[in-house]
C-alpha positions, 0 to 999 in steps of 0.5 A, spaced: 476 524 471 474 530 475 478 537 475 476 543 478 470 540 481 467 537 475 466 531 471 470 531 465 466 527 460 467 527 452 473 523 452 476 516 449 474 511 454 478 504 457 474 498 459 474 496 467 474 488 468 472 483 473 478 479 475 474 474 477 470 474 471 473 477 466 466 481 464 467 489 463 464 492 470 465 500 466 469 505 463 473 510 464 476 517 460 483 516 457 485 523 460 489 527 454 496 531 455 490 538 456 487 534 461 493 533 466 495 540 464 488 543 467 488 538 473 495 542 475 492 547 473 487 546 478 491 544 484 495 549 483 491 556 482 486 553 488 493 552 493 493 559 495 486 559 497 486 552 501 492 554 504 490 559 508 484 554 512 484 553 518 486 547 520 479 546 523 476 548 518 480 541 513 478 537 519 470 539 518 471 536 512 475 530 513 470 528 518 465 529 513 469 524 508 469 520 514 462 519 515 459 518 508 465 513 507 462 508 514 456 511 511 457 507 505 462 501 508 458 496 504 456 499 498 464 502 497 466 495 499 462 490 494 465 495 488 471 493 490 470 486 490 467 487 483 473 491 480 479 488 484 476 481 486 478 480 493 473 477 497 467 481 500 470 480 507 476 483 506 473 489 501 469 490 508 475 492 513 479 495 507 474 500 507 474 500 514 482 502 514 482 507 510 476 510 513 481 510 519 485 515 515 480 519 514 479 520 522 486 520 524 488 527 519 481 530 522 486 530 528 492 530 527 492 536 522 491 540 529 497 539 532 502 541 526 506 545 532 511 549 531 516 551 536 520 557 539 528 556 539 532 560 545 537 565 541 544 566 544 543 574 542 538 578 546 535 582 541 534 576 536 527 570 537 527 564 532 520 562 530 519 554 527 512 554 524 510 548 519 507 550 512 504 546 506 509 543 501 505 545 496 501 541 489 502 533 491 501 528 486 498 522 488 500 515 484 496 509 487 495 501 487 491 497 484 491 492 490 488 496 495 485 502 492 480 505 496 485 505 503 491 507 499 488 513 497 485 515 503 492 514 506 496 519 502 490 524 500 488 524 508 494 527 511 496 531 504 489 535 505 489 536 513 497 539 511 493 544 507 495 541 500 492 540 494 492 535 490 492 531 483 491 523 484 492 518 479 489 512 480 491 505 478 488 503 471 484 496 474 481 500 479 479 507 477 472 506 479 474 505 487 477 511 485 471 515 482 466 512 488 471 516 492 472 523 489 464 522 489 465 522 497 470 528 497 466 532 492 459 531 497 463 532 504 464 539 502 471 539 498 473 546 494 474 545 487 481 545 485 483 541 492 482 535 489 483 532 482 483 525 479 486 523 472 484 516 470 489 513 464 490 506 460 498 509 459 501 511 466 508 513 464 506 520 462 502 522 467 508 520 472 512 523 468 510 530 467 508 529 476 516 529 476 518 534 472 512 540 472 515 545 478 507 546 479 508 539 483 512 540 489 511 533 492 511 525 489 507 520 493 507 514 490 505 506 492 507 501 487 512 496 485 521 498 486 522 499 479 518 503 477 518 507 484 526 508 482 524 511 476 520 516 477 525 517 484 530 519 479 526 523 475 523 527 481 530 528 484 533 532 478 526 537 479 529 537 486 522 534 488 519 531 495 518 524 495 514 519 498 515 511 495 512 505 498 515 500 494 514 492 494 516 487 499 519 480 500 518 479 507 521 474 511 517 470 516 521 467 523 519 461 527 523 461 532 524 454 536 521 456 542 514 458 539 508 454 537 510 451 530 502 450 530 500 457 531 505 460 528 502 456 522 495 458 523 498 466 524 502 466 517 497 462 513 492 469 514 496 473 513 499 470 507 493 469 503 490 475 505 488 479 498 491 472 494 498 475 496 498 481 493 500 485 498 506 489 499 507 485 506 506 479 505 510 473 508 514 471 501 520 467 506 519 462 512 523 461 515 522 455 520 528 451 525 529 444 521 526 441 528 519 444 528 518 443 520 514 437 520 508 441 524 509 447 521 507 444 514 501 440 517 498 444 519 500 450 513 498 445 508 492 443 512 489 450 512 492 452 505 486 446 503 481 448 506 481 455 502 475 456 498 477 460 491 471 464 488 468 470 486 469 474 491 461 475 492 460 469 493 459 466 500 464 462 502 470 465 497 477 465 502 480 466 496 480 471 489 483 471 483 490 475 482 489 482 478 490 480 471 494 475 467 501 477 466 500 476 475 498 469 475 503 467 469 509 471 474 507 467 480 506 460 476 514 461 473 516 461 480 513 455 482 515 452 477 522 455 477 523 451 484 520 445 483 526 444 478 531 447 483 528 442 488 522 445 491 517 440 493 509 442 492 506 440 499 499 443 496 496 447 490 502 449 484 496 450 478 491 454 475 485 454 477 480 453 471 474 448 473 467 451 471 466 459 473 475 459 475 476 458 468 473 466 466 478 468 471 485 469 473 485 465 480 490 460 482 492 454 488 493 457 495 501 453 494 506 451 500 513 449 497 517 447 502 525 445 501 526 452 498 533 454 497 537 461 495 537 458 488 531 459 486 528 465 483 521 466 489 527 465 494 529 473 491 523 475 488 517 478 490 512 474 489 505 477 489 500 471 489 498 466 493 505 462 494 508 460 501 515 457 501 518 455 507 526 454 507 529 451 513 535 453 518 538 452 524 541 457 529 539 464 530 545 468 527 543 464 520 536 465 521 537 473 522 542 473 517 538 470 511 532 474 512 536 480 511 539 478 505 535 482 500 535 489 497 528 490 501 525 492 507 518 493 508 516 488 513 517 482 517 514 477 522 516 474 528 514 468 533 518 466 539 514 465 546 521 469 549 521 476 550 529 477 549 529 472 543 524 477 539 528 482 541 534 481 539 531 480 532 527 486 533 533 489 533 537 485 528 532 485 522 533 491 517 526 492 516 520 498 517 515 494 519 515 488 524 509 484 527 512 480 534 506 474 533 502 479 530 500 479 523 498 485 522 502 490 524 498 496 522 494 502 523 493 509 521 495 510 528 502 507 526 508 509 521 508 506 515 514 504 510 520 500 509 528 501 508 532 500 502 528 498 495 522 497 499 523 506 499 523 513 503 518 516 507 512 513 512 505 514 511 499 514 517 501 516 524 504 523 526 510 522 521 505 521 514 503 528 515 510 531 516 511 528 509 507 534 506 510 540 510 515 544 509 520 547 515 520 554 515 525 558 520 523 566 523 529 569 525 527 576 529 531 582 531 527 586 536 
């Protein structure tokens, strides 16, 4: 933990395990009720003081920030591959992702603008000027737990905010390694504090109801999200909600089955699943299913599950037991209602698996609405693929779900992809291409997926207030 610019020890510890192993790689404090109490404290007294920099001067230390996270790329990306499991690759770019945040708010956070307003009184001027919400408390996730901090942290501190951040509690060693950077690029005590705590519930509670926090910014899954939206909206808290996704992918007829197989497959299995954008729905047109799944299955085989420090390792463990038995209950949930395994559908347990919590890269095909994965975000390594026959059909099953995160289509023919651009009800979609983000870009979701954009111009207008001066001369 770290609260008003120091380490704060002396406390009940809980373990941090490698998912690929099982071994424990640390241990962090259990923060108490006084802890959170002095993190607010912190946040709130140091407020008036960080305010009140200029926004070059929070630029500087961003920049800083920036720096020492390129500086330590390899060192920050093989703790997360130890601690959350994804394969070294894979860590590699996420730091280079969130290190992007970083540059982008050392920008942006110069260009806060305000503006004058014409009046229809001669004696009578209207001032818009951009002012820092206040204390922010920042939930983050386990599934990509060094760019997620950077992503909210980023804007919230260029803004001129200060800052609590409760990490997730399978990754707070992510978290720890990047407070040590903020803490050497220069940042003020109080600006930026970190709790670390096995039970999350009442840190999220007391973030939704202590008037010293005037901002919410959580990234985790939709139930939870609604929860703590509903508390923060009875203390009239602002809020930013990143929730799950269960993103539908579109082959139209006139793209290359084949590509887009190859496409879906990376973007599919990237951090075994466990993303927020990740494909959950396939959709494919019933005259290009048999390529489609060739070439699928075939990439799908070829996926190496391991240790993610391992060379070679296309594939790491899930985070945790509980995760691998949701996605094991919704294969076998369809294979009961009809879905046919192409490949994959078990847990992994041969020699070194056996320690972890990995499972096989899995293509269903025949997935119908009648099966639990055709509702429900999957979060693992499991590719079902459901087949359809016109567009209007196609459009109107993708957007047939209480989410609104992200969604990926591929069509050679430009007024195709637009009118599915157009059509479908969800914040981000990539046209043949699979990652459609950037800290350049707005990210966010419609509907369950929640409220708000994170990255880009609009992330930083979340952590400022609109305030109006109206003259008299």
């Amino acid at each position: 933990m770290f609260i008003n610019g120091e380490w704060i020890t002396g406390r009940p510890q809980f373990q941090v395990t490698n998912p690929a192993t099982g071994e424990v790689i640390g241990e962090v404090p259990d923060c108490s009720d006084q802890d959170i109490e002095a993190a607010i404290s912190a946040a709130h007294n140091s407020f008036r003081e960080w305010r009140a920099t200029t926004a070059y001067h929070r630029s500087q230390l961003l920049y800083r920030a920036w720096e020492l996270m390129i500086r330590r790329k390899r060192e920050l990306a093989e703790l997360m591959t130890r601690e959350q499991g994804k394969p070294l690759k894979a860590s590699l770019n996420e730091v280079q992702y969130g290190a992007d945040f970083l540059l982008w708010f050392a920008e942006e956070g110069k260009r806060m603008y305000g503006q004058s307003i014409p009046s229809s009184r001669e004696n009578q001027r209207f001032l818009v000027q951009k002012s820092p919400v206040g204390v922010v408390g920042a939930i983050t996730p386990w599934n990509y737990p060094i760019s997620m901090i950077t992503r909210k942290l980023a804007p919230a501190l260029a803004a001129g905010c200060t800052v609590v951040l409760k990490p997730a509690e399978s990754t707070p060693l992510c978290a720890q390694a990047m407070l040590e950077i903020f803490e050497e690029a220069g940042f003020p005590p109080g600006v930026i504090n970190a709790l670390t705590v096995q039970n999350p519930a009442r840190v999220g509670q007391v973030f939704c109801t202590d008037p010293r926090v005037r901002k919410l910014t959580f990234t985790g899954s939709t139930p939870v999200g609604r929860e703590l939206n509903g508390l923060a909206a009875a203390n009239m808290k602002r809020v930013s909600m990143e929730l799950g996704g269960h993103a539908p992918a579109i082959v139209f007829p006139d793209a290359d089955p084949v590509h887009a197989a190859k496409g879906l497959s990376l973007v599919k299995y990237l951090n075994t699943g466990q993303a927020c954008i990740s494909p959950n729905r396939i959709f494919v047109h019933e005259d290009h299913l048999e390529p489609f799944i060739a070439e699928l299955t075939s990439r799908t085989r070829r996926l190496v599950a391991g240790n993610g420090m391992n060379e070679g390792t296309g594939i790491g463990p899930l985070i945790n037991e509980l995760a691998l038995q949701k996605v094991d209950s919704q294969v076998k949930n369809a294979v009961a209602r009809g879905a046919r395994i192409e490949t994959g559908g078990q847990r992994l347990t041969d020699g070194e698996l056996g320690a972890g919590f990995f499972y096989a890269p899995t293509v269903l095909s025949g997935v119908t609405p009648a099966m639990d994965i055709y509702r429900e975000e999957t979060f693992g390594p499991v590719a079902p693929v459901i087949t359809y026959r016109s567009e209007d059909d196609v459009i109107a099953m993708a957007n047939d779900t209480d989410y609104g995160l992200a969604a990926y289509i591929y069509s050679n023919n430009l007024s195709t992809a637009m009118r599915a651009f157009e059509a479908l009800d969800f914040g981000i979609i990539g046209i043949n291409d699979i990652n459609p983000t950037s800290a350049a870009a707005p990210f966010g979701g419609m509907k369950n997926s929640g409220l708000g954009r994170e990255g880009a111009q609009e992330g930083i207008d979340e952590y400022l207030e609109t305030k109006l001066g109206g003259f008299a001369i």
